[in-house]
RODO-2510 file (C-alpha; in nm, 4 decimals, decimal comma):
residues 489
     n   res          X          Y          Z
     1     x    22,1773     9,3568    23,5610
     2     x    22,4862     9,6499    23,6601
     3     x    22,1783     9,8713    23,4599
     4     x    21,9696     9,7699    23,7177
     5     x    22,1294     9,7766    23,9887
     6     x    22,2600    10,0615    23,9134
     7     x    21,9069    10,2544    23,8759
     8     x    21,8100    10,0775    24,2244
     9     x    22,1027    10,3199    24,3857
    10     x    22,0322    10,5990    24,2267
    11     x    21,6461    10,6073    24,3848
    12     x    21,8193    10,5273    24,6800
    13     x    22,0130    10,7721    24,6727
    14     x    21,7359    11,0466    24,5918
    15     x    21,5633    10,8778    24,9002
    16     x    21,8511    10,9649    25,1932
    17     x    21,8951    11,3043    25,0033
    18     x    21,4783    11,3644    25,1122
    19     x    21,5123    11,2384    25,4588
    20     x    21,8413    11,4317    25,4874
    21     x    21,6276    11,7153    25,4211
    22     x    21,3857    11,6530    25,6507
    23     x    21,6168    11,5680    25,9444
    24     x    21,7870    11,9081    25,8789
    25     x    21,4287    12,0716    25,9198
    26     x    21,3795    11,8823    26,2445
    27     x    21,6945    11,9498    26,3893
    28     x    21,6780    12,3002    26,3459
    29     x    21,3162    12,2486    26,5323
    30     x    21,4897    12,1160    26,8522
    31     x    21,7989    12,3490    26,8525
    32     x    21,5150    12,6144    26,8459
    33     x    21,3027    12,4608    27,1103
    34     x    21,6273    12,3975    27,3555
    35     x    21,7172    12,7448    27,3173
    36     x    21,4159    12,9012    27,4288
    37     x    21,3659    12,5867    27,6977
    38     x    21,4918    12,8231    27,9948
    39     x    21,2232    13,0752    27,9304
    40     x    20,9706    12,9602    28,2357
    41     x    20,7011    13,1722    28,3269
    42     x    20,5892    13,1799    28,6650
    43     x    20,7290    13,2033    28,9951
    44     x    20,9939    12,9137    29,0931
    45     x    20,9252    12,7115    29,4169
    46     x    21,1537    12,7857    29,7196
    47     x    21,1078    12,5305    30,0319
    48     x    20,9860    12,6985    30,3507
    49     x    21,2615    12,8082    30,6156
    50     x    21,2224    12,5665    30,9301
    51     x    21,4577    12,7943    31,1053
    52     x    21,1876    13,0069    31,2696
    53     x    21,0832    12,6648    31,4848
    54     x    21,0765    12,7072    31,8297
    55     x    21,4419    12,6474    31,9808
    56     x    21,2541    12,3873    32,2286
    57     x    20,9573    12,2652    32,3753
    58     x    20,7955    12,4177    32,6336
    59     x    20,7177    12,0907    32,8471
    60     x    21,0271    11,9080    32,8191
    61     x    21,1496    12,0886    33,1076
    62     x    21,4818    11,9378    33,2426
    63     x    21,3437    11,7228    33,4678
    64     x    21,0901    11,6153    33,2026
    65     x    21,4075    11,4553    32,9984
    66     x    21,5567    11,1297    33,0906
    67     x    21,9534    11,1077    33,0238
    68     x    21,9445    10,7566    32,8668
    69     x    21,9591    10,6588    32,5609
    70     x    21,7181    10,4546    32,3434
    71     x    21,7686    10,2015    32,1038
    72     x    22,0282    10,4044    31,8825
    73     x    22,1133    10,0744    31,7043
    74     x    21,7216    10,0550    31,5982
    75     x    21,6261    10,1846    31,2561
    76     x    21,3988    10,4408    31,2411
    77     x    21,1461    10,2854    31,0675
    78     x    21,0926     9,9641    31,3555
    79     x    21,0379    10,2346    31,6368
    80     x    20,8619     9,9206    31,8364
    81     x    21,1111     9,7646    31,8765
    82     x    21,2461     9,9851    32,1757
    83     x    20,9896     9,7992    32,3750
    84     x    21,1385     9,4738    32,3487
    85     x    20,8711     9,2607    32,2858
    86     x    20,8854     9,0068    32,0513
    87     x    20,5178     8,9285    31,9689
    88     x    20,4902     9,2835    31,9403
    89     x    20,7561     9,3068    31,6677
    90     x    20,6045     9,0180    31,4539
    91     x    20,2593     9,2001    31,4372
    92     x    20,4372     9,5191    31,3400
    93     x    20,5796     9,3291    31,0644
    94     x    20,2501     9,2442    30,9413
    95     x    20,1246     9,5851    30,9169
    96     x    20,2246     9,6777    30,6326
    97     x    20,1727     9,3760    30,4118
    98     x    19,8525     9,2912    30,4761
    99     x    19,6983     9,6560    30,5913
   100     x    19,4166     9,7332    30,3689
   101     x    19,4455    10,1031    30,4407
   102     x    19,8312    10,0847    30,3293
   103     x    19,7356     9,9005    30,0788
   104     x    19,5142    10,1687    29,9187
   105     x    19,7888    10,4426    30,0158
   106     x    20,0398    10,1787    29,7977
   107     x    19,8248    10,2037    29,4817
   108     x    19,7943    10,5801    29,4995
   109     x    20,1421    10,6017    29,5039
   110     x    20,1719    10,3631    29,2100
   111     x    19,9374    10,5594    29,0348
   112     x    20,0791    10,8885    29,0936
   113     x    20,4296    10,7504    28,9498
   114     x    20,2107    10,6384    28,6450
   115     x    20,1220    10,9656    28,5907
   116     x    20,5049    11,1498    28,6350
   117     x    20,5762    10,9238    28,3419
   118     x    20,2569    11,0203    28,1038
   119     x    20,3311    11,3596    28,1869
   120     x    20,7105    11,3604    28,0931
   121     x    20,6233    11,1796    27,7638
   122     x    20,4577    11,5190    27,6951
   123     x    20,7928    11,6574    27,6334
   124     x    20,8961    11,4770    27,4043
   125     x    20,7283    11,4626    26,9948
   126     x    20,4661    11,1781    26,9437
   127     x    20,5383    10,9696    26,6227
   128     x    20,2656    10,7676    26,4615
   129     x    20,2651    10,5317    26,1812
   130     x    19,9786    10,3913    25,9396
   131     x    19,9300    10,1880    25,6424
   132     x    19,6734    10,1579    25,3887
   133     x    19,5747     9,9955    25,0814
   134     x    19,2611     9,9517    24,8465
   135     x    19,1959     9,8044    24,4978
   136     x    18,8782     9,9758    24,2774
   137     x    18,7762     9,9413    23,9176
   138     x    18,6878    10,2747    23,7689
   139     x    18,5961    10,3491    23,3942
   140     x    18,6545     9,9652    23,2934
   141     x    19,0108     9,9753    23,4756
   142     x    19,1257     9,8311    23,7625
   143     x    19,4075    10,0246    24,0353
   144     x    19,6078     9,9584    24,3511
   145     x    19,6598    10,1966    24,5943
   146     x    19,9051    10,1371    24,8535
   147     x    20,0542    10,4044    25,0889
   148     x    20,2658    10,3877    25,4397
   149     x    20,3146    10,6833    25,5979
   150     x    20,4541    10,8563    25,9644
   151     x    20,3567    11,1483    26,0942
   152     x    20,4945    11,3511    26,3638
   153     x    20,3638    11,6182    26,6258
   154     x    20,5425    11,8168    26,9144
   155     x    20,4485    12,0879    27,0932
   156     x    20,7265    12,2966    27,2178
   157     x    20,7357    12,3890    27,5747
   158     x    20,8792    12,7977    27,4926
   159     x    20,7089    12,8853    27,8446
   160     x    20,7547    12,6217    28,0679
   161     x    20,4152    12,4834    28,1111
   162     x    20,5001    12,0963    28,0116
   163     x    20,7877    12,1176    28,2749
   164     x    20,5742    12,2650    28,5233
   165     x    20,3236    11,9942    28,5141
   166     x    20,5952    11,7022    28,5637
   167     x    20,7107    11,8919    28,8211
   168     x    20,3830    11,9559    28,9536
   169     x    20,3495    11,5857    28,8862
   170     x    20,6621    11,4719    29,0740
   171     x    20,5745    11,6349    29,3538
   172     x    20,2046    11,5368    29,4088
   173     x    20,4026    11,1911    29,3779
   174     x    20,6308    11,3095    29,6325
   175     x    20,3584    11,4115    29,8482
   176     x    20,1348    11,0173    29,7393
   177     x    20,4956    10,8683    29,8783
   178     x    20,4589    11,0612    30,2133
   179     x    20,1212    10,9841    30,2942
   180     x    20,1505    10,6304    30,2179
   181     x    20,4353    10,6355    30,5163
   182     x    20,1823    10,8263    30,6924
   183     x    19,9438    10,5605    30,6529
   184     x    20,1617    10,2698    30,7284
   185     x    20,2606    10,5108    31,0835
   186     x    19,9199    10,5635    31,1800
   187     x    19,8365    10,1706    31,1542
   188     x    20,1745    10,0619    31,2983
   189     x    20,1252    10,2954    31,5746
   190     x    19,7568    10,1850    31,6382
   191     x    19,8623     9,8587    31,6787
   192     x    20,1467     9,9386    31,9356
   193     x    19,8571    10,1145    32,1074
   194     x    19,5868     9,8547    32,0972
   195     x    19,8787     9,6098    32,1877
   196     x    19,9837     9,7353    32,4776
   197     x    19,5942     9,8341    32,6356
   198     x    19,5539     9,4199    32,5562
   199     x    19,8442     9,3775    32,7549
   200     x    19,7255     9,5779    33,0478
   201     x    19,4033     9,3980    33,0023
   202     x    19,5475     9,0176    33,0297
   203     x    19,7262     9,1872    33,3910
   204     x    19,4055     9,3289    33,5446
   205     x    19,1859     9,0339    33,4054
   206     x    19,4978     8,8145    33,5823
   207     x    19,4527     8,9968    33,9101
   208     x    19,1058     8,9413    33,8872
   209     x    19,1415     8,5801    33,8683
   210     x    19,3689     8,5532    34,1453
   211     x    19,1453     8,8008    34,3799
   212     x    18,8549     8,5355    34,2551
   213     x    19,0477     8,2347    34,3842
   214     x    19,1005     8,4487    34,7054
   215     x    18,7521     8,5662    34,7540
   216     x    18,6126     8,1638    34,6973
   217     x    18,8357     8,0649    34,9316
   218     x    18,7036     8,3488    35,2112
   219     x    18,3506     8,2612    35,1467
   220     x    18,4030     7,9273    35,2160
   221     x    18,5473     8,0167    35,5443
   222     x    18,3107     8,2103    35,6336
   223     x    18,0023     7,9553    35,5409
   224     x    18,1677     7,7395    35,7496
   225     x    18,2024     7,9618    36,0216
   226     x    17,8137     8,1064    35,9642
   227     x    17,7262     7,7525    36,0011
   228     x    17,8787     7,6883    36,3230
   229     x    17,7590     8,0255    36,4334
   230     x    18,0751     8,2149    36,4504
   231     x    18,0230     8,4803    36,2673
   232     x    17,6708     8,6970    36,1146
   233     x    17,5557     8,6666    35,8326
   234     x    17,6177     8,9958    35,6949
   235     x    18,0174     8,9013    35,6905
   236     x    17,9126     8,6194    35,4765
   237     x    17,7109     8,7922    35,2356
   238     x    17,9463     9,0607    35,2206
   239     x    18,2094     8,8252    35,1228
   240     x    18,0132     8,7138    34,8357
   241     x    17,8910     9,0015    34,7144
   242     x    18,3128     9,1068    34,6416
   243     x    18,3252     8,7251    34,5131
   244     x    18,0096     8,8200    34,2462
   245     x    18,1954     9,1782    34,2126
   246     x    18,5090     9,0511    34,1481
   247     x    18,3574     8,7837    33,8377
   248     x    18,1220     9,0495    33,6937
   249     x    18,4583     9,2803    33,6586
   250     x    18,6602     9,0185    33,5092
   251     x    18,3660     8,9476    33,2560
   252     x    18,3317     9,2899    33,1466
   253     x    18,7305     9,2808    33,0741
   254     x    18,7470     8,9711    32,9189
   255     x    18,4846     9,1292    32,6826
   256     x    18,6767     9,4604    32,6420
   257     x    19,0270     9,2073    32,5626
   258     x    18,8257     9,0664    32,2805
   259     x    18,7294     9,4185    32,1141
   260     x    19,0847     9,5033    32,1222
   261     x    19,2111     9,1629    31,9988
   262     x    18,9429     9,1573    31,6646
   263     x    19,0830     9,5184    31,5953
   264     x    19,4233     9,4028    31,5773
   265     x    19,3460     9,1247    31,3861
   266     x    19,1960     9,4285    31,1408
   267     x    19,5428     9,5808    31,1601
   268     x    19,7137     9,2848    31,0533
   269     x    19,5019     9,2192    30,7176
   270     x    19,2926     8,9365    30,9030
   271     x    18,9265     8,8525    30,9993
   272     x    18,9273     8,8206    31,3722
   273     x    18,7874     8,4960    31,3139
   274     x    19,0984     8,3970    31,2198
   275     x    19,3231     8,5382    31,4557
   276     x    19,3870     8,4914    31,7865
   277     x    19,6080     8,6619    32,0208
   278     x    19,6966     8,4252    32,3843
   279     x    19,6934     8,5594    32,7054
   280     x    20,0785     8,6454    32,8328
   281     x    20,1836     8,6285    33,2239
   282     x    20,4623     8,8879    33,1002
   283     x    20,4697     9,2481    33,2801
   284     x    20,4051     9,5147    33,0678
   285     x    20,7417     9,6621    32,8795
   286     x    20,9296     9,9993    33,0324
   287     x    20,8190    10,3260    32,8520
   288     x    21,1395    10,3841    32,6463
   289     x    21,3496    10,6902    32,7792
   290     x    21,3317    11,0048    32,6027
   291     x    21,6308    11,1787    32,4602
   292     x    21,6486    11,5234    32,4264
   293     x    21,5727    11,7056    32,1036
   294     x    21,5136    11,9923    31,8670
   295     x    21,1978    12,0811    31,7233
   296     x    21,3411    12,1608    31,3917
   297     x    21,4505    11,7884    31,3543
   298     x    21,0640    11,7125    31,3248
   299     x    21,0260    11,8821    31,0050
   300     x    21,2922    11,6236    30,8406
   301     x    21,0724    11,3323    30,9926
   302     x    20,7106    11,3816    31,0139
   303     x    20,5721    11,2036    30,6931
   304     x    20,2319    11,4363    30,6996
   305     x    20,4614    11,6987    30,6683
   306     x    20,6535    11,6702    30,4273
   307     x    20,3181    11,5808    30,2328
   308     x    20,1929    11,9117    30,2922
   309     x    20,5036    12,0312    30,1808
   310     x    20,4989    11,8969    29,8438
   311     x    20,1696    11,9790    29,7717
   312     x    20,2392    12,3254    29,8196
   313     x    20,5359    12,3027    29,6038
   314     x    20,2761    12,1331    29,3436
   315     x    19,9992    12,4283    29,4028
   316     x    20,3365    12,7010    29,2959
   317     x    20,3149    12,4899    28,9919
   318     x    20,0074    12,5288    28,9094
   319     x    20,0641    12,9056    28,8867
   320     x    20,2611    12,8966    28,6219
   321     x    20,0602    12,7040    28,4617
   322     x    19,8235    12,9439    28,4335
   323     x    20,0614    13,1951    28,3480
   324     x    20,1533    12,9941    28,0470
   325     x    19,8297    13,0637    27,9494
   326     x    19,8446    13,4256    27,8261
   327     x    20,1037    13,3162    27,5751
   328     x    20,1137    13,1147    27,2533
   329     x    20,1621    12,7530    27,2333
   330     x    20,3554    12,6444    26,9459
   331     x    20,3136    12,2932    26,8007
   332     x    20,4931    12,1490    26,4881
   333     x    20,4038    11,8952    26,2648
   334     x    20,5579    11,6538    25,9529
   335     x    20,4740    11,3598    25,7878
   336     x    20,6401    11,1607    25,5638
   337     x    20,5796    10,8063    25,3573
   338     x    20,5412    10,6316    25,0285
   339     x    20,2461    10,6483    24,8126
   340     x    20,1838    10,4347    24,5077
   341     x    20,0142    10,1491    24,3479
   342     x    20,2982     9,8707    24,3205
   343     x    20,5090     9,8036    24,6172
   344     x    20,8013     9,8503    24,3833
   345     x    20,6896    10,2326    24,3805
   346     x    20,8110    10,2437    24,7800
   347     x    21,1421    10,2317    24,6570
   348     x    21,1401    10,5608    24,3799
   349     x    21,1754    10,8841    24,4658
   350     x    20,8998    11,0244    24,3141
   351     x    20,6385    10,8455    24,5081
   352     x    20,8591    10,9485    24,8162
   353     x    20,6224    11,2333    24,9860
   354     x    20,6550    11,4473    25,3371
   355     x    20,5223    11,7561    25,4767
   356     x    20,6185    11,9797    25,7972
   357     x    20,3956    12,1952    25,9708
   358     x    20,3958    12,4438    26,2462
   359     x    20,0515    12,5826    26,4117
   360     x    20,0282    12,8237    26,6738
   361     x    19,7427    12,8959    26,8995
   362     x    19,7323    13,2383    27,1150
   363     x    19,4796    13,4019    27,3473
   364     x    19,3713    13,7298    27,1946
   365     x    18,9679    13,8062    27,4115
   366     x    18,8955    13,5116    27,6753
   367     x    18,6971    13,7200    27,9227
   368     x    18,9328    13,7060    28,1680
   369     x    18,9473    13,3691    28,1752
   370     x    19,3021    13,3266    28,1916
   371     x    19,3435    13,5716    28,4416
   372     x    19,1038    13,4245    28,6785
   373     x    19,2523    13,0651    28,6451
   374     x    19,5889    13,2292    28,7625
   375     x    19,3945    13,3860    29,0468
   376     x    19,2906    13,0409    29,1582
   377     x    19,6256    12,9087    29,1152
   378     x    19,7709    13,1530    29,3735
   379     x    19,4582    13,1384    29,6340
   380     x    19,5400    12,7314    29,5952
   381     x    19,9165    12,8016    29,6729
   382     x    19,7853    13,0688    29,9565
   383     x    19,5599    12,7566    30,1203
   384     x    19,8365    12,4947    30,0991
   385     x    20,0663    12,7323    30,2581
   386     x    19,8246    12,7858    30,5154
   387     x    19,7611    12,3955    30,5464
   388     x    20,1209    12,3372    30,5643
   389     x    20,2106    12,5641    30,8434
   390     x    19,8810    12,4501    31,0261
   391     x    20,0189    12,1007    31,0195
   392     x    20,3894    12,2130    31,1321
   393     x    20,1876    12,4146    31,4610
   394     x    19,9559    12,0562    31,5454
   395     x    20,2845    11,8701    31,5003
   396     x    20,4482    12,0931    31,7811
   397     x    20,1288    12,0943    31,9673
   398     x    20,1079    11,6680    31,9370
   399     x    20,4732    11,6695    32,0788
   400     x    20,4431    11,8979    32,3811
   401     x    20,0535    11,7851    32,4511
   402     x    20,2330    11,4049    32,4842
   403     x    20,5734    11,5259    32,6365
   404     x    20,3074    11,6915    32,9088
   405     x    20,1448    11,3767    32,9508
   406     x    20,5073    11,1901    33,0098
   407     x    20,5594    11,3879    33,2757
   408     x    20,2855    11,3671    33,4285
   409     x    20,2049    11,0294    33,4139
   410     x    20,5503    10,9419    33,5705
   411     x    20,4507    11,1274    33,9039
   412     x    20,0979    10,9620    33,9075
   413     x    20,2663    10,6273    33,8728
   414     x    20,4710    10,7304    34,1589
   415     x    20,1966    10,8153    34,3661
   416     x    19,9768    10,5120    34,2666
   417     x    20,2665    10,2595    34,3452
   418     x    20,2825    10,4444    34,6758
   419     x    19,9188    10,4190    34,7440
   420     x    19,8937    10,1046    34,6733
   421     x    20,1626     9,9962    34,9168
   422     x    19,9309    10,1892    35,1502
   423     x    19,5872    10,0012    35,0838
   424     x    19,7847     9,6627    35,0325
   425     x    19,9404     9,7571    35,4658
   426     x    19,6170     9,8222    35,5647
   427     x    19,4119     9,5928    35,4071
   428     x    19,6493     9,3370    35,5717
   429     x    19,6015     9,4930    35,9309
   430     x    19,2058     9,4980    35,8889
   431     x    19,2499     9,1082    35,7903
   432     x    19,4395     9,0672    36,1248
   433     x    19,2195     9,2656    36,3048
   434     x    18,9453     9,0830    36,1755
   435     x    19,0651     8,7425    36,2836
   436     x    19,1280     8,8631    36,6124
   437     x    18,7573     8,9780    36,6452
   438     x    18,8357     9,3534    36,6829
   439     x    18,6579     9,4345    36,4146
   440     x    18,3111     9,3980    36,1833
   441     x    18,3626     9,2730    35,8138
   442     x    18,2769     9,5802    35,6403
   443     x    18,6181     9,6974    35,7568
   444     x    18,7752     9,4336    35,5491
   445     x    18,5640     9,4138    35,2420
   446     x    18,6537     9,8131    35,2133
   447     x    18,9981     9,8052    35,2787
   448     x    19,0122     9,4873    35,0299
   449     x    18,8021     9,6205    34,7891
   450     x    19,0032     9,9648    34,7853
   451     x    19,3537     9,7444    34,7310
   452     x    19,1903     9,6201    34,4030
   453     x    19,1076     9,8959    34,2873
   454     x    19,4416    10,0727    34,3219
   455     x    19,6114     9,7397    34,1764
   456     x    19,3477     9,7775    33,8659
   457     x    19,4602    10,1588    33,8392
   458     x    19,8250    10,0895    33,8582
   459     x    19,8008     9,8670    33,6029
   460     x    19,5923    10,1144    33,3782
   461     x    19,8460    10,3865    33,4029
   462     x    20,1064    10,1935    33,3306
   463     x    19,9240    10,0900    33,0234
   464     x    19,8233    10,4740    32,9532
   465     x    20,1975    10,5739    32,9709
   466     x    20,3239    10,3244    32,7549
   467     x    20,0203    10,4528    32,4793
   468     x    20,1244    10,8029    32,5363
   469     x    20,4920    10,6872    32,4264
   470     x    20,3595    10,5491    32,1273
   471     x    20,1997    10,8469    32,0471
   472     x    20,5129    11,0570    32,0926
   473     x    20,6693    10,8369    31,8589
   474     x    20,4235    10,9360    31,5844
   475     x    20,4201    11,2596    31,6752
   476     x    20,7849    11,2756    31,6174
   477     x    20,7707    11,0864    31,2996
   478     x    20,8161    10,7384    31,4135
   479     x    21,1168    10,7214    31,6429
   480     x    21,3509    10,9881    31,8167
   481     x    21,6672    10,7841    31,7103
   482     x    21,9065    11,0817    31,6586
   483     x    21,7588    11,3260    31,8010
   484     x    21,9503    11,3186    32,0644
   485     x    22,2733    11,3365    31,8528
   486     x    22,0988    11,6740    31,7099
   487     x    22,1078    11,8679    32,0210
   488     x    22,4903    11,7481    32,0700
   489     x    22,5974    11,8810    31,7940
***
């Protein structure tokens, strides 16, 4: 038995002197392969300079600015919340869980950080592992064959190229992550803005009603007064004609409410037959003030881009990648494993076998194939360079187009709250008149009919300001909370 046992150790100990052998081989593989690890070909990615942005805008002229502050408390990410209106605020909340858009923008993400992982299991070797075993009779005997084996295969990365692609990886990943907070922007900020034109919608469709209720009650007046000869008939008629005006108007909003409502329900991840969105007798919100700014800021928040961005630092990749391909890629191989016809053999050194390889693979005549792949690796990194300062100029030209429109809309509200005052004093004076017999009908049913209509447009504008804030929000990223703070400092 101490015979045997003895004998046992001694394979074993042949065994570990092998694999001793063969870890000394591999380890003098990676020592080589980490040492010439820092030899990258290719030119290295440096992030554009956002310094030469314009040191403001050109319409947010000092007047266009308004000193207070918003919601600083407010992350930046619940930008509706400025408004202050609750229903508002639980729809937002629904955007992004039940969005079908995001929700396609969420699995592209997922499946870009799938593939930074494949890609970075390229650095590393790839170790496989098989058995096999057979029985067969040949010339009147009868054998076993068993064998178990591992093999091994890594391809060093002397130039760079596997490390290029996970970067190239990371950032497309990068840039998958940015456009999926583009996405969920775009459809938060839609539904702020078809929100807020339903709101304007439920006041002008409200005004209509009570102009209705006015107009029946005139036209019964008047009948009763055409009946007892009072007054002609054209006043009558006249009077209905604004009653019939008045109902055809509110039909055609009422119609134009329930467009807006189904595409909200859209928004939200519902059918519009299953969503419904009440009528409120609340004003529409305040436009949110504006702090002032710096341009530069909007590079740091903009989610498009700092997609466009990291697709151009993926495109630089690329180029060395190509590079990579005028040189030789190295690859090494070794296998080792047990081969015998008794499982007792697994255990004796001479049925112990291994083997290590090492194949390399360079270009000598590809016809310029290489060359031309670099080629289109740099005209890719010249277009995304291109694309990326395009979308830095539309982002400046979103902000001052909407900072314009601020402006402007603030001095037409004026002037439309002022008119309106007007129309409402006059179209009380031609009533008066009117009852006094100093004047025909058509006097009233103008000046009525133009109060109504500056009441609809006040009401519009007011609507079209607080959309325009909305899209100033996107346009600055979603939010302006610290922008402010930037100019301060």
């Amino acid at each position: 038995m101490a015979r045997a046992r003895g004998l046992v150790m001694e394979k074993v100990t042949d065994m570990k002197q092998h694999n001793k052998k063969v870890l000394c081989v591999w380890s003098a593989a990676a020592v080589l392969a980490s040492l010439l690890a820092g030899c990258a070909v290719g030119p290295d990615y440096r992030a554009p300079d956002a310094s030469s942005a314009p040191a403001s805008f050109k319409e947010a002229a000092p007047e266009g600015w308004k000193s207070a502050s918003p919601a600083d408390s407010e992350l930046k990410g619940e930008w509706w919340r400025m408004y202050g209106d609750p229903v508002l605020n639980d729809l937002e909340a629904r955007v992004v869980s039940g969005n079908q858009t995001v929700a396609q923008y969420v699995a592209s993400f997922e499946k870009a950080a799938a593939l930074v992982s494949e890609y970075e299991a390229s650095l590393y070797p790839a170790v496989n592992a098989g058995a096999s075993g057979s029985r067969s009779r040949q010339s009147g005997r009868t054998g076993n064959s068993v064998s178990l084996t591992a093999s091994l295969s890594w391809e060093l990365d002397l130039w760079g190229k596997l490390r290029r692609q996970v970067t190239e990886e990371k950032a497309l990943a990068q840039a998958a992550e940015a456009d999926l907070a583009n996405a969920a922007l775009s459809a938060q900020a839609s539904l702020a803005r078809n929100y807020f034109t339903l709101r304007s919608l439920d006041e002008r469709i409200a005004l209509y009603e009570e102009t209705i209720r006015a107009y029946e009650s005139n036209v019964r007046v008047l009948q009763n007064k055409y009946r007892s000869g009072a007054v002609v008939k054209s006043d009558l008629t006249q009077a209905e004609q604004s009653l019939y005006s008045a109902r055809s108007s509110k039909a055609s909003l009422e119609a134009e409410r329930a467009q807006y409502e189904h595409a909200i329900a859209v928004l939200t991840g519902r059918a519009p037959a299953e969503f419904s969105l009440p009528a409120s007798a609340s004003a529409l919100p305040a436009v949110p003030a504006v702090p002032a700014g710096v341009p530069s800021r909007l590079l740091e928040r903009r989610p498009d881009i700092a997609s466009a961005e990291r697709s151009m630092a993926a495109a630089n990749e690329e180029i060395g990648i190509a590079i990579a391909g005028y040189y030789p890629d190295l690859t090494l191989t070794g296998e080792t494993g047990y081969s015998g016809s008794r499982l007792s053999h697994f255990v004796n050194a001479p049925h112990f076998l291994w083997s290590l390889g090492a194949s390399a693979a360079a270009p000598l005549f590809d016809a310029g194939k290489t060359s031309s792949r670099v080629r289109q690796a740099k005209a890719d990194y010249e277009k995304s360079v291109a694309s990326y300062r395009e979308t830095v100029l539309e982002a400046f030209q979103g902000v001052e187009d909407y900072l314009a429109a601020a402006r402007l809309l603030e001095r037409e509200i004026e002037q439309s709250e002022r008119g309106l005052q007007a129309a409402a004093e006059t179209a009380r004076v031609k009533s008066s008149q009117y009852a006094e017999g100093m004047i025909d009908y058509t006097d009233v049913y103008t000046s009525e009919t133009t109060r109504l209509s500056s009441q609809q447009s006040l009401i519009s504008l007011k609507a079209d300001a607080l959309v325009n804030s909305v899209r100033l929000i996107e346009a600055l990223g979603g939010g302006w909370e610290g922008l402010g703070k930037a100019r301060e400092r």
